[in-house]
MARPASE-381479 format. One record per residue (C-alpha): residue in three letters; x, y, z. Coordinates in nm, 2 decimals, padded with zeros to 4 digits, always signed. Example, Ala and Ser with C-alpha at 12.3 -4.5 7.8 and 13.67 -1.06 7.14 Angstrom:
<pts>
<pt><res>ALA</res><u>+01.23</u><v>-00.45</v><w>+00.78</w></pt>
<pt><res>SER</res><u>+01.37</u><v>-00.11</v><w>+00.71</w></pt>
</pts>
This chain:
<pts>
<pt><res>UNK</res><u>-02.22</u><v>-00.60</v><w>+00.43</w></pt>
<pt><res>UNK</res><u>-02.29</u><v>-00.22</v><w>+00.55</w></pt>
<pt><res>UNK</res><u>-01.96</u><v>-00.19</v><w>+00.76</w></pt>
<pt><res>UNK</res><u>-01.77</u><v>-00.25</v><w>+00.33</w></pt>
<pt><res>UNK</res><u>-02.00</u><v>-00.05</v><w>+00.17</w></pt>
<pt><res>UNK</res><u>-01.81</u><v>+00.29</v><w>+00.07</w></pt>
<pt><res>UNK</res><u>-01.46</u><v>+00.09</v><w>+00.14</w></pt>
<pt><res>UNK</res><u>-01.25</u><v>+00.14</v><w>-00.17</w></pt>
<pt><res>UNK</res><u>-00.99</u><v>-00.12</v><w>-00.26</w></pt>
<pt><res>UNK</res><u>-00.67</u><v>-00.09</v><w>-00.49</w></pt>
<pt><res>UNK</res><u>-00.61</u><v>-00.44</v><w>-00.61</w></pt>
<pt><res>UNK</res><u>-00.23</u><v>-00.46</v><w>-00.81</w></pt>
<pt><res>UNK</res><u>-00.16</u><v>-00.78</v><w>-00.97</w></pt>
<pt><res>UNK</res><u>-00.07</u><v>-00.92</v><w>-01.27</w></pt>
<pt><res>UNK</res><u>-00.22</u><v>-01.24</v><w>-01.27</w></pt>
<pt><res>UNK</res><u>-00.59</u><v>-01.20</v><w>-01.41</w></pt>
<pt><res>UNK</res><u>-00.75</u><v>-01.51</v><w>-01.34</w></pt>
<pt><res>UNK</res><u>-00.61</u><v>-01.39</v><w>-00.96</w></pt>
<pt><res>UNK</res><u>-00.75</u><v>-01.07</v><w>-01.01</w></pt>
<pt><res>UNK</res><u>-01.06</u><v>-01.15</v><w>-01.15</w></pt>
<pt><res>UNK</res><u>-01.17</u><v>-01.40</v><w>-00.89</w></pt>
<pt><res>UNK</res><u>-01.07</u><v>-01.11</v><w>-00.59</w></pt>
<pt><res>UNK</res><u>-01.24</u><v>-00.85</v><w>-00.75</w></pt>
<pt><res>UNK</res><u>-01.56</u><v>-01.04</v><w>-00.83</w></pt>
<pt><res>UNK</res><u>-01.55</u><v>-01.17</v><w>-00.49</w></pt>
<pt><res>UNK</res><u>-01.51</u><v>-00.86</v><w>-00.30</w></pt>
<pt><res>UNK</res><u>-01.72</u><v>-00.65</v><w>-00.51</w></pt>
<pt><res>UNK</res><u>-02.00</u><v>-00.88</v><w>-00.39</w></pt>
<pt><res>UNK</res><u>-01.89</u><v>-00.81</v><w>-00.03</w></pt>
<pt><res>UNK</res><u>-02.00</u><v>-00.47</v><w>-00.10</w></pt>
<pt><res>UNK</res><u>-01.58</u><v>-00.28</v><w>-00.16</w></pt>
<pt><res>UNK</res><u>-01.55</u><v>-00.03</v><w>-00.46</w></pt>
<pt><res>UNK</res><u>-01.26</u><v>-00.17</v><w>-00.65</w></pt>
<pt><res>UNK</res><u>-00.98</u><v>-00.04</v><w>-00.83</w></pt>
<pt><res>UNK</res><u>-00.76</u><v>-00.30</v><w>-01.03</w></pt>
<pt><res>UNK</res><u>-00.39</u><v>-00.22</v><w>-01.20</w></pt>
<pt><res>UNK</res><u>-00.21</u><v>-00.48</v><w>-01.39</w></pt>
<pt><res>UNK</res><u>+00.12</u><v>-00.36</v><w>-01.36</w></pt>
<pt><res>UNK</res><u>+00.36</u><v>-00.17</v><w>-01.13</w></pt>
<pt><res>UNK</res><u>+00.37</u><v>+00.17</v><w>-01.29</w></pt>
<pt><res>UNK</res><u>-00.03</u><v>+00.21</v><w>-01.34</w></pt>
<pt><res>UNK</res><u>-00.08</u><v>+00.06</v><w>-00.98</w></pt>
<pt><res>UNK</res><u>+00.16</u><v>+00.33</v><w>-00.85</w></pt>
<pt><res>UNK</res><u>+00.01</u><v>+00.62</v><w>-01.00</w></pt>
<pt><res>UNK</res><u>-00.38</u><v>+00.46</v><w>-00.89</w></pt>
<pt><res>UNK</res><u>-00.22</u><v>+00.47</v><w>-00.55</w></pt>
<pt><res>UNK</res><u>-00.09</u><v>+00.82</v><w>-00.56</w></pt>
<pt><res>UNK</res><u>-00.39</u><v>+00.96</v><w>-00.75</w></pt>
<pt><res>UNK</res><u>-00.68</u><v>+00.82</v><w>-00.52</w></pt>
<pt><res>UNK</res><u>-00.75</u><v>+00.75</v><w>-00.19</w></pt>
<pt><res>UNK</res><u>-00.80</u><v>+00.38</v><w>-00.09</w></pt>
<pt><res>UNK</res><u>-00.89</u><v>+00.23</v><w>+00.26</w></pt>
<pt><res>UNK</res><u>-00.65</u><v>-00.11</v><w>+00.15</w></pt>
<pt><res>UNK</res><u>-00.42</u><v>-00.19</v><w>-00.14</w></pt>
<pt><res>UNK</res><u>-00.40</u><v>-00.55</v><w>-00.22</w></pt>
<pt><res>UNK</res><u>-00.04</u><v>-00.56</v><w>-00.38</w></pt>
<pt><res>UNK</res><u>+00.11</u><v>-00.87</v><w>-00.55</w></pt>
<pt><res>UNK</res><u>+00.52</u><v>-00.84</v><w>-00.55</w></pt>
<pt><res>UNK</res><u>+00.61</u><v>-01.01</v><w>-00.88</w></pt>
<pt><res>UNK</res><u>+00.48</u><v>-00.72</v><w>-01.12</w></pt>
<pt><res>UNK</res><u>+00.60</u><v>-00.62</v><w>-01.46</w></pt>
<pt><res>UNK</res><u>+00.76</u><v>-00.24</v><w>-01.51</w></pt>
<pt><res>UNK</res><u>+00.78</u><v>-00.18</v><w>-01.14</w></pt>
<pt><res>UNK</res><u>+00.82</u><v>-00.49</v><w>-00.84</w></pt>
<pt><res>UNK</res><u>+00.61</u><v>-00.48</v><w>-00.54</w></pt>
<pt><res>UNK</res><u>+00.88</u><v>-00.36</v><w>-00.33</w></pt>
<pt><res>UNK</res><u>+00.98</u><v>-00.08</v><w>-00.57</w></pt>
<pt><res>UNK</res><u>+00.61</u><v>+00.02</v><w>-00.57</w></pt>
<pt><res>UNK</res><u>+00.58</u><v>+00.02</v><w>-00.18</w></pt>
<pt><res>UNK</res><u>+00.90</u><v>+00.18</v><w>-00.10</w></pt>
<pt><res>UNK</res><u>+00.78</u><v>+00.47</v><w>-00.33</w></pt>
<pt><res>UNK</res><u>+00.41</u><v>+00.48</v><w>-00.21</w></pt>
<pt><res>UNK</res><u>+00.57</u><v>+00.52</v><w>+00.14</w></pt>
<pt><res>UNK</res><u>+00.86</u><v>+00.75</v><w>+00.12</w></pt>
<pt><res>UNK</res><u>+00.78</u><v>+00.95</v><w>-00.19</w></pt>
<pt><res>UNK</res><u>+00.44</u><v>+00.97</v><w>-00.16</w></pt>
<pt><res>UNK</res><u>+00.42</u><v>+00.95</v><w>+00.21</w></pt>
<pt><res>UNK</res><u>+00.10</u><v>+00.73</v><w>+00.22</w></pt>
<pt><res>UNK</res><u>+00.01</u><v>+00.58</v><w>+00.50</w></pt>
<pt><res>UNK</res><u>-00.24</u><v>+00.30</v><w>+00.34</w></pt>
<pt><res>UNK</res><u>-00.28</u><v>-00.04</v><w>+00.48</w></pt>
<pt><res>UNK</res><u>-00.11</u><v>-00.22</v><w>+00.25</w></pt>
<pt><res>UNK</res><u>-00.16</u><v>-00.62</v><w>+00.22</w></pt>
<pt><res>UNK</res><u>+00.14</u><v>-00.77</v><w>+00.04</w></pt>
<pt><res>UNK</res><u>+00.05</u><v>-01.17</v><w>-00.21</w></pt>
<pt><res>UNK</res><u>+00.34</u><v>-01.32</v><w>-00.26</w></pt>
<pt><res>UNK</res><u>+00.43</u><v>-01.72</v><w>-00.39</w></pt>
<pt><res>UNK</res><u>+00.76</u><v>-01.65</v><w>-00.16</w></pt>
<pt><res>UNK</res><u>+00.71</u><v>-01.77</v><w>+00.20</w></pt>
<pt><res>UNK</res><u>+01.01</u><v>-01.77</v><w>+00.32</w></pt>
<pt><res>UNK</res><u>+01.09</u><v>-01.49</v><w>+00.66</w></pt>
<pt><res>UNK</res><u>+01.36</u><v>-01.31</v><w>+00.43</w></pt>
<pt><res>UNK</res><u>+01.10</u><v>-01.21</v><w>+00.17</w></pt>
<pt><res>UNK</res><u>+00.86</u><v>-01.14</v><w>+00.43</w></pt>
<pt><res>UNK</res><u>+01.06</u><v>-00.94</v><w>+00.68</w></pt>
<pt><res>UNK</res><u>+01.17</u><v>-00.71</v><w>+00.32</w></pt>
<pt><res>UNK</res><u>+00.80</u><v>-00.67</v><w>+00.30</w></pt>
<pt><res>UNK</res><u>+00.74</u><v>-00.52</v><w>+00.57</w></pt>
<pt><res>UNK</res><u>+01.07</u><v>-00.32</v><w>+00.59</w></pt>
<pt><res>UNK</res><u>+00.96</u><v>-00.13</v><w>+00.28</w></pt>
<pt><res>UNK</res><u>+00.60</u><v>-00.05</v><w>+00.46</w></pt>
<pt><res>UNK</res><u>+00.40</u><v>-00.36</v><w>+00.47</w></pt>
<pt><res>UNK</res><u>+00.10</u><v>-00.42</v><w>+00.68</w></pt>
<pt><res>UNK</res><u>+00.02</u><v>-00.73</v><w>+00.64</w></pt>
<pt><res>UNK</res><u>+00.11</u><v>-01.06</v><w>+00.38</w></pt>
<pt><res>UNK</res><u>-00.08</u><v>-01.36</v><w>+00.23</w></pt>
<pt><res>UNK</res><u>+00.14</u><v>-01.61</v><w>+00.06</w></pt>
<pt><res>UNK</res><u>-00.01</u><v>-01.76</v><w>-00.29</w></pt>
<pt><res>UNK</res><u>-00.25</u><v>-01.99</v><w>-00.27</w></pt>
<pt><res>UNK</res><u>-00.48</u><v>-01.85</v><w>+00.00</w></pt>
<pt><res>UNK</res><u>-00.81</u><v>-01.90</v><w>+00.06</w></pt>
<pt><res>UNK</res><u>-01.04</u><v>-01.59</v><w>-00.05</w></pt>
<pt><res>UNK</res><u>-01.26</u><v>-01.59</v><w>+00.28</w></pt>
<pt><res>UNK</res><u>-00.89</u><v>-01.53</v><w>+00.42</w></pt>
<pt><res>UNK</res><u>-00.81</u><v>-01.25</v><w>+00.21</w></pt>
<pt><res>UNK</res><u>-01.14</u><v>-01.09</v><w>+00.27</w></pt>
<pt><res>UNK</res><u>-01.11</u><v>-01.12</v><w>+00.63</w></pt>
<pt><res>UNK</res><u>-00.78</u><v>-00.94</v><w>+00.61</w></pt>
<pt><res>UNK</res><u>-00.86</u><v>-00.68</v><w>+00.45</w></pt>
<pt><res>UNK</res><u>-01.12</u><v>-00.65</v><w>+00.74</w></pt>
<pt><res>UNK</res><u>-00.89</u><v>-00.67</v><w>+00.97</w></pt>
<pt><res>UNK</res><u>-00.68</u><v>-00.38</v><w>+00.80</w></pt>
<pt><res>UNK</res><u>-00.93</u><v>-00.11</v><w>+00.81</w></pt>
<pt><res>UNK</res><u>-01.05</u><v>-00.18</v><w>+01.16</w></pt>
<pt><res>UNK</res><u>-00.67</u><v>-00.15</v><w>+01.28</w></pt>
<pt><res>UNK</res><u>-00.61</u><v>+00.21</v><w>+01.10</w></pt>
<pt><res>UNK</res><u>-00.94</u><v>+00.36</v><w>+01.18</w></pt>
<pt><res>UNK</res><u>-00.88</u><v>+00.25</v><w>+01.52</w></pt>
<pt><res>UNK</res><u>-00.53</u><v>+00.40</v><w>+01.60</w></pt>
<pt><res>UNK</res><u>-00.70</u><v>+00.74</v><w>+01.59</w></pt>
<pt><res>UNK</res><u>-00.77</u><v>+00.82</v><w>+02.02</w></pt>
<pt><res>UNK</res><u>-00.67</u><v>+01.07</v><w>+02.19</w></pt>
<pt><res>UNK</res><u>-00.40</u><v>+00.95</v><w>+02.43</w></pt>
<pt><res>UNK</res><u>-00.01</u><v>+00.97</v><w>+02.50</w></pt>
<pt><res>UNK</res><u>+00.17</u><v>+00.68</v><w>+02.57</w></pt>
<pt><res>UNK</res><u>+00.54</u><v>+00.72</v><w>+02.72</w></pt>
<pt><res>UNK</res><u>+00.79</u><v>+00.46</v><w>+02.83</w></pt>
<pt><res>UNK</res><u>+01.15</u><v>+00.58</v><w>+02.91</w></pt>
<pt><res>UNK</res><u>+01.19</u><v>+00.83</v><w>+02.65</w></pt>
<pt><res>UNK</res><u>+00.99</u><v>+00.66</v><w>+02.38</w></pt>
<pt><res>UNK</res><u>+00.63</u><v>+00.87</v><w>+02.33</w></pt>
<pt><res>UNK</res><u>+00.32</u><v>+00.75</v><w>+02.12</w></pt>
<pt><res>UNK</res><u>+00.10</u><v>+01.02</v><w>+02.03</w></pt>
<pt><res>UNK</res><u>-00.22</u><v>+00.80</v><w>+01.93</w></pt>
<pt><res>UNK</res><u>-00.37</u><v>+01.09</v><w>+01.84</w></pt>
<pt><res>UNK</res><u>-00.13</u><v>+01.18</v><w>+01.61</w></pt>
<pt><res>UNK</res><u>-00.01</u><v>+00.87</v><w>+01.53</w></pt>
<pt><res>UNK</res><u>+00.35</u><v>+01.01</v><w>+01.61</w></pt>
<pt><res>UNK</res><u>+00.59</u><v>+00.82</v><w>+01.74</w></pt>
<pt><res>UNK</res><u>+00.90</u><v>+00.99</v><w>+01.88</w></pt>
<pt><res>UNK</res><u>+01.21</u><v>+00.87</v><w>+02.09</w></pt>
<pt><res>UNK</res><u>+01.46</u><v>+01.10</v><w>+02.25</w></pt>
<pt><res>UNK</res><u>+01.29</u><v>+01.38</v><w>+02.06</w></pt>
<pt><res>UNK</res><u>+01.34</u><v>+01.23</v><w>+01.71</w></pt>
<pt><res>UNK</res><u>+01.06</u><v>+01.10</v><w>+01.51</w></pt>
<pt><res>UNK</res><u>+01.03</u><v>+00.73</v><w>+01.39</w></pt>
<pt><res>UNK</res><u>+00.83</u><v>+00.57</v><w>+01.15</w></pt>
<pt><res>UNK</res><u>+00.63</u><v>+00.30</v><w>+01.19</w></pt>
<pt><res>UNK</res><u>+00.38</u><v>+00.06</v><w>+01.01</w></pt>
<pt><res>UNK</res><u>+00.00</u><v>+00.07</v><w>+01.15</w></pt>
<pt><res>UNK</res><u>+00.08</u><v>-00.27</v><w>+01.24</w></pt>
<pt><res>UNK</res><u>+00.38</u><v>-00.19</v><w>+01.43</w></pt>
<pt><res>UNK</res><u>+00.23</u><v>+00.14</v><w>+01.59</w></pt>
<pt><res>UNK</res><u>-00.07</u><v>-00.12</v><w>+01.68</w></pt>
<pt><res>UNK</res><u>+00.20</u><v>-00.41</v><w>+01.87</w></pt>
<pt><res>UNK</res><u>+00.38</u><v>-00.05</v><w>+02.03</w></pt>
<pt><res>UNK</res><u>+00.05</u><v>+00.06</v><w>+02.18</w></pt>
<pt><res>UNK</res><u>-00.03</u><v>-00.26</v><w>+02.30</w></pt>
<pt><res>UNK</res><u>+00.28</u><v>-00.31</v><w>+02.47</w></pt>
<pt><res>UNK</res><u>+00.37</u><v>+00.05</v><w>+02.57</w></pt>
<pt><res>UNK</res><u>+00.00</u><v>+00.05</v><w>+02.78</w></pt>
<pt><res>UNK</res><u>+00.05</u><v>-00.28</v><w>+02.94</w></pt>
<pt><res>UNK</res><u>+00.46</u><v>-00.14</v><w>+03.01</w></pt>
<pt><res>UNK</res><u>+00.62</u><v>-00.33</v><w>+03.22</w></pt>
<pt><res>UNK</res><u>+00.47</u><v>-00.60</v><w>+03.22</w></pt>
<pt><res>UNK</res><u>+00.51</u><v>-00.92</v><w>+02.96</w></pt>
<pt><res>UNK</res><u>+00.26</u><v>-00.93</v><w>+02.69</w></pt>
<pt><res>UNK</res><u>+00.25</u><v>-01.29</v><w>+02.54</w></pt>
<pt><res>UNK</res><u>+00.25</u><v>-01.37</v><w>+02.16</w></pt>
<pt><res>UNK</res><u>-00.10</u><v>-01.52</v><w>+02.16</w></pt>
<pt><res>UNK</res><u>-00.25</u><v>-01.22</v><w>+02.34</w></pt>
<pt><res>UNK</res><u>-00.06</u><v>-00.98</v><w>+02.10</w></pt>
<pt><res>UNK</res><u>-00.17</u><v>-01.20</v><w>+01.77</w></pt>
<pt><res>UNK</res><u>-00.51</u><v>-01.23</v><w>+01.88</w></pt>
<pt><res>UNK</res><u>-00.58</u><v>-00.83</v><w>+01.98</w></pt>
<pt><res>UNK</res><u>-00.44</u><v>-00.74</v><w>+01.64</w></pt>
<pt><res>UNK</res><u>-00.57</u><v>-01.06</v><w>+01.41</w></pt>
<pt><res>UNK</res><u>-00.86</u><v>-01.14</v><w>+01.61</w></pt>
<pt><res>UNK</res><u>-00.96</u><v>-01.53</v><w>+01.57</w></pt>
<pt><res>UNK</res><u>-00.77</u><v>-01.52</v><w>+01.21</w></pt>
<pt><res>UNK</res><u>-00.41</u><v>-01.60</v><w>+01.31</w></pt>
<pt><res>UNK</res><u>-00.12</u><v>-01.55</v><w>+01.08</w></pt>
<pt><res>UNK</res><u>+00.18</u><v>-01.79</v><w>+01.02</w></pt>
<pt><res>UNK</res><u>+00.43</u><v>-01.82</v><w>+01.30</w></pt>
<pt><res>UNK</res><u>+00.67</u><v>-01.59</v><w>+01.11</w></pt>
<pt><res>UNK</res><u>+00.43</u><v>-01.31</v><w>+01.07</w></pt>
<pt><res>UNK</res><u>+00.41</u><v>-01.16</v><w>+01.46</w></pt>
<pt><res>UNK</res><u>+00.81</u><v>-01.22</v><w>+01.45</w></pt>
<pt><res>UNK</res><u>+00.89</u><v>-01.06</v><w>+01.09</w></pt>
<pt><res>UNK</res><u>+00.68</u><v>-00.76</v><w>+01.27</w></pt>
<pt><res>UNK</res><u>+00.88</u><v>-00.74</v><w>+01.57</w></pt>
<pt><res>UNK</res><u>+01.20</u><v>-00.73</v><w>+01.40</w></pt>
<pt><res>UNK</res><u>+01.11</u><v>-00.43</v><w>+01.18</w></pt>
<pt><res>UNK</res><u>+00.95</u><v>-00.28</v><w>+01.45</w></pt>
<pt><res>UNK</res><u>+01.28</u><v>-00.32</v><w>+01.66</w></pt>
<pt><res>UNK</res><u>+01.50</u><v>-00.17</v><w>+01.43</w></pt>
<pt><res>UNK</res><u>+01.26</u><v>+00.18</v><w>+01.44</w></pt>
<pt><res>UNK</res><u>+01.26</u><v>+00.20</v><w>+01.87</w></pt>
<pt><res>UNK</res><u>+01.56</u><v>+00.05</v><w>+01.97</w></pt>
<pt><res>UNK</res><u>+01.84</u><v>+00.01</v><w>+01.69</w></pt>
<pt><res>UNK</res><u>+01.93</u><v>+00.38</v><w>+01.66</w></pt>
<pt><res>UNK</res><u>+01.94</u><v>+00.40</v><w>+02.03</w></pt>
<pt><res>UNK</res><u>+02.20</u><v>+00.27</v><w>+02.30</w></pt>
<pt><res>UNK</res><u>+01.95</u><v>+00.17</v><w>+02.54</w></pt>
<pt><res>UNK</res><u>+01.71</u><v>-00.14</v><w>+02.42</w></pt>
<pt><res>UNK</res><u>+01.36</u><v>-00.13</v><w>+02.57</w></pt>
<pt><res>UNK</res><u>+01.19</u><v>-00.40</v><w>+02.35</w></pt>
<pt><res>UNK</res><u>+01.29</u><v>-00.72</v><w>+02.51</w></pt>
<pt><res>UNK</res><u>+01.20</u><v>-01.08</v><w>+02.45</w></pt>
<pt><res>UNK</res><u>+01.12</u><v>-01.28</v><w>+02.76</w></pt>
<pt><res>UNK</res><u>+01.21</u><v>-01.64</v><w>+02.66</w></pt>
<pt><res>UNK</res><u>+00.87</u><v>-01.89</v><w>+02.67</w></pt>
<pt><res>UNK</res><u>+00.65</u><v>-01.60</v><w>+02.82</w></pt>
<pt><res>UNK</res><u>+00.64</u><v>-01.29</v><w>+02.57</w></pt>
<pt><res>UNK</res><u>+00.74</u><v>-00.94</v><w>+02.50</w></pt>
<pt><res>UNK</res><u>+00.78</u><v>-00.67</v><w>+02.74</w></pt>
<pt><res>UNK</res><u>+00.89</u><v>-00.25</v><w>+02.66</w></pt>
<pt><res>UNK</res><u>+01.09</u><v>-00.12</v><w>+02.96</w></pt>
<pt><res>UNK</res><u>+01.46</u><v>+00.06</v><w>+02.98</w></pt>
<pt><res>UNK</res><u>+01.74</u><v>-00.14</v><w>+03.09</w></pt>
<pt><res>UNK</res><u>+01.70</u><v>-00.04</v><w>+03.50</w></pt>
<pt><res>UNK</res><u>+01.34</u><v>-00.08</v><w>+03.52</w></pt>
<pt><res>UNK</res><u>+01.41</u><v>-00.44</v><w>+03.38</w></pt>
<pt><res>UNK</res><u>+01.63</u><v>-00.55</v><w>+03.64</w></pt>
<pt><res>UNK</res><u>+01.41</u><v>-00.44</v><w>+03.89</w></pt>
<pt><res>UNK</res><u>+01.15</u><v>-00.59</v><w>+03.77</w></pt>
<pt><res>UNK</res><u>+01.34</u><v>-00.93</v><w>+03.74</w></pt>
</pts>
């Protein structure tokens, strides 16, 4: 229990028989909790304290989950894992998740062991992005120290989980990284859903690559993912 003792939690849903079994739960893992019923109190509990994970339902009453998210992120500019429930599993409603600045979704009913280990999972991932190395591939640089990310001089903005799946394949550059190695370095022995690794991919393509003439996330058919510019590729094939 020492490595959640000290970890505070923001938990935002409306559902209090929901709420009271997480909170209960995790409080007896040893995380300080925080709980909102609504939208607009979550919000301001976000912006007013500093949490090591949000637990954010999407269905809220005086703000939605996505309204909440997209200000916690561009207004606020806070960088908190964030761990979306939702009852909608569909890729759509996941992919908007994690376009607004989602780290991570459980779709409605999960299993609390799975929550918990999440939320794990979370915290590990954003205290480790902080090294002190600089990561380059064509003219796309990761800062990991910073956690800046910046292509053709112009700074984009990532999820942790996205900077996490950059860093991964930006050091093993060029080579193909396969989706089970990627999955398993970032979720460890709790896999996610098959949409989840995809949904992240997407969002994370559209920061590197869609602003940009020159691709250099590419999807090698039945082997994996690989980051390299256009002419390194074809020599490489």
């Amino acid at each position: 229990m020492s490595d959640k003792q000290n970890h505070s939690l923001l938990l935002i849903e409306d559902h209090h028989d929901i709420a009271d079994m997480v909170c209960e739960f995790l409080e007896t893992e040893g995380y300080i909790m925080d709980y909102a019923a609504d939208g607009v109190t979550g919000l301001h509990l976000a912006v007013s304290n500093q949490y090591d994970a949000i637990i954010l339902d999407l269905n809220l009453p005086g703000m939605n989950g996505i309204n909440l998210l997209e200000n916690l992120r561009n207004q606020a500019k806070s960088d908190v894992p964030v761990l979306i429930l939702t009852a909608q599993d569909t890729l759509q409603n996941k992919i908007a998740g994690l376009d607004s600045g989602a780290d991570d979704y459980l779709v409605k009913p999960f299993e609390i062991s799975e929550l918990s280990a999440r939320i794990r999972s979370l915290i590990r991932r954003q205290k480790g992005l902080v090294s002190s190395e600089i990561l380059k591939v064509a003219d796309l640089v990761f800062d990991t120290a910073t956690m800046m990310v910046t292509r053709n001089g112009q700074t984009l903005k990532l999820t942790p989980i996205g900077m996490q799946i950059l860093k991964i394949l930006m050091k093993a550059s060029p080579a193909v990284v396969s989706r089970r190695s990627i999955e398993r370095e970032i979720w460890g022995d709790i896999l996610p859903d098959s949409d989840t690794l995809r949904s992240h991919l997407y969002t994370l393509r559209k920061s590197i690559d869609k602003p940009f003439k020159i691709p250099l996330l590419h999807t090698v058919q039945n082997s994996g993912y690989k980051l390299v510019k256009a002419e390194d590729e074809k020599l490489g094939d």
